[in-house]
C-alpha positions in Angstrom: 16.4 41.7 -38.7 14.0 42.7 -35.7 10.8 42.4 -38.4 12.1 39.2 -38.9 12.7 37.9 -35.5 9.1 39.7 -34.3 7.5 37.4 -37.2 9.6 33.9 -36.2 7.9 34.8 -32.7 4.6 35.8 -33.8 4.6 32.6 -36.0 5.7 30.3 -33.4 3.2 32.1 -31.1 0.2 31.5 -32.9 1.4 27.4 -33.6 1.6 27.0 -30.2 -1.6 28.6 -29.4 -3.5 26.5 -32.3 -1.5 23.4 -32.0 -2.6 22.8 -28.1 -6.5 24.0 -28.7 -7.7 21.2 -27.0 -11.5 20.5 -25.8 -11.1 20.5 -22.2 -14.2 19.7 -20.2 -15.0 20.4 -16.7 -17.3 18.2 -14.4 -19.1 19.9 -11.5 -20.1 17.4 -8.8 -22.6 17.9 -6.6 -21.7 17.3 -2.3 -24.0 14.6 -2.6 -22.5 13.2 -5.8 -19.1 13.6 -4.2 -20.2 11.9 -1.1 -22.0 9.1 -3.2 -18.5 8.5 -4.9 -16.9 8.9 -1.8 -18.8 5.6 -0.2 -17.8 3.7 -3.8 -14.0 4.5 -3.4 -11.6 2.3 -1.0 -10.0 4.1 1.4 -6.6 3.8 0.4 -3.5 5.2 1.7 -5.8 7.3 4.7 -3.5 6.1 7.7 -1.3 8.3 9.3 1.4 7.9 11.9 3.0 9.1 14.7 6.5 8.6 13.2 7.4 8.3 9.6 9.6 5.3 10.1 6.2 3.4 11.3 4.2 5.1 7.9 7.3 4.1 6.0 6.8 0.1 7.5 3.5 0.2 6.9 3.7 1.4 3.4 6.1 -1.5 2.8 4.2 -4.0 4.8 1.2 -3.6 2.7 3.1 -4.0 -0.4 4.4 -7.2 0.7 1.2 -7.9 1.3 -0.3 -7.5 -2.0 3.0 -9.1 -3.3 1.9 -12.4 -1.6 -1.8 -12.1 -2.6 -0.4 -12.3 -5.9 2.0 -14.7 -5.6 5.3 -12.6 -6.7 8.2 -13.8 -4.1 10.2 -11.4 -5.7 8.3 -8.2 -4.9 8.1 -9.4 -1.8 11.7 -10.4 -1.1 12.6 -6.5 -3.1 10.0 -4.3 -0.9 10.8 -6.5 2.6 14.7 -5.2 1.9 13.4 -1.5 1.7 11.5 -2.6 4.9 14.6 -3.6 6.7 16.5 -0.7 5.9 13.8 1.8 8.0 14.5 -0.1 11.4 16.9 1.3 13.1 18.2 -0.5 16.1 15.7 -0.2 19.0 13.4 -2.7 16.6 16.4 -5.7 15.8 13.6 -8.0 15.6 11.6 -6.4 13.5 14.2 -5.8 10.9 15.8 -9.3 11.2 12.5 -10.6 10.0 11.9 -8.3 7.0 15.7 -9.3 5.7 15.3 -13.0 6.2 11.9 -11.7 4.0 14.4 -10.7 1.8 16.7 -13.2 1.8 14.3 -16.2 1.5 12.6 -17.0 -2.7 10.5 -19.6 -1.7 7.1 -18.2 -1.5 5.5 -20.3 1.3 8.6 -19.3 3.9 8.1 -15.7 3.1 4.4 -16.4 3.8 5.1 -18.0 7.2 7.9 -14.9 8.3 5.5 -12.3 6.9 2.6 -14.3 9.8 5.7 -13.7 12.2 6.5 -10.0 11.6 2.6 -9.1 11.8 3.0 -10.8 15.1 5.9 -8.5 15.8 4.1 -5.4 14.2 0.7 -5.4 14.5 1.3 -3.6 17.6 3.5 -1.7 16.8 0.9 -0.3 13.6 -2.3 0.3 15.9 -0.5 2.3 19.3 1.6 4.5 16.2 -1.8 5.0 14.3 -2.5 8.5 14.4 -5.4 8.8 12.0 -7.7 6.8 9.9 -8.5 3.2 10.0 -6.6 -0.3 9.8 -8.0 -3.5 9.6 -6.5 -6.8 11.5 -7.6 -9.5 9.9 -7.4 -13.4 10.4 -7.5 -16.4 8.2 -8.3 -19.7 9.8 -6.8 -22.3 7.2 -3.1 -20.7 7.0 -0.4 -23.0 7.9 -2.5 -25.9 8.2 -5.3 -24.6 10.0 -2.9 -23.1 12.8 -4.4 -19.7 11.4 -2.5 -16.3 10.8 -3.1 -12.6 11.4 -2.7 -9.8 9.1 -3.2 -6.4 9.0 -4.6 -3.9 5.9 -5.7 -0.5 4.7 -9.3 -1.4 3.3 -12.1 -3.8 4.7 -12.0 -6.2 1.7 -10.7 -9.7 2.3 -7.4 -10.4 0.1 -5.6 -13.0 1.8 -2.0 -13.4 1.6 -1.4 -16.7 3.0 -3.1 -18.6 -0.2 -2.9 -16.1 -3.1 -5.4 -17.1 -5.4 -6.4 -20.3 -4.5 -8.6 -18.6 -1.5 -7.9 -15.2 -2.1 -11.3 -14.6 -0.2 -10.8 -16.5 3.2 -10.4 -14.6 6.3 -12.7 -12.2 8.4 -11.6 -8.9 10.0 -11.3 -9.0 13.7 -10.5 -5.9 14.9 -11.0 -2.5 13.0 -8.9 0.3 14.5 -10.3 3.5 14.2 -8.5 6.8 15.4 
């Protein structure tokens, strides 16, 4: 019985062994290739916080963001009830606007409260930043050429007052750097 249960393991052993033999390559960069790629890369997600109930909001608020560059209402009206629930009540304001976010499916009112809680915010985002960089950001042409602010994690104009039909217009303003 033990020559037989030594062999079962032996056998299954030496499956496993042979069965996950796989060619596995390793790529040494160079510091000057890394730092090549490094300038190529956006630099997502390199914000930090003073609090993680601001890091959590912005997290959110830049989803919502992206949700409205794309045109989904719905991700916007799911991610801006996460929102809400991470104010507590020192910030009413603030979290009465992401739950009408949430409450509202027509796409243009959630554009207009999303201009209102960047007003409400923005501030809010650059005294909390503790590290990296945030970009405020303004398009012109929003609510019929009243112009809106917005706020994101990478220098790149995607505007979420149009979507795609000027997914391009807006200029950063302010870039705050800590």
């Amino acid at each position: 019985m033990k020559t037989l249960l030594k062999t079962s393991i032996l056998t299954l052993a030496l499956i496993a062994i042979v069965s996950c033999k796989e060619k596995q390559t390793v790529e040494i960069n160079t510091p000057e290739e890394v730092k090549a790629a490094k300038k190529k890369t956006a630099d997502i997600a390199d914000q930090g916080f003073i609090d993680g109930m601001t890091g959590k909001v912005w997290h959110n608020y830049l989803e919502i963001k992206m949700a409205l560059v794309r045109d989904d209402a719905e991700k916007a009206r799911s991610i801006s009830e996460d929102m809400a629930a991470s104010f507590g009540e020192e910030r009413m304001e603030m979290k009465n606007l992401a739950q009408d976010m949430a409450n509202t499916e027509d796409i243009e009112t959630l554009r207009e409260l999303f201009a209102q809680f960047t007003e409400k915010a923005g501030p809010m985002f650059e005294e909390a930043l503790s590290e990296g960089t945030i970009y405020k950001k303004f398009c012109p042409m929003a609510f019929n050429n009243e112009g809106a602010y917005w706020y994101a994690d990478v220098k790149e104009i995607t505007n979420p007052y149009f979507g795609d039909k000027m997914l391009k217009c807006g200029s950063v303003k302010k870039t705050i750097n800590k």
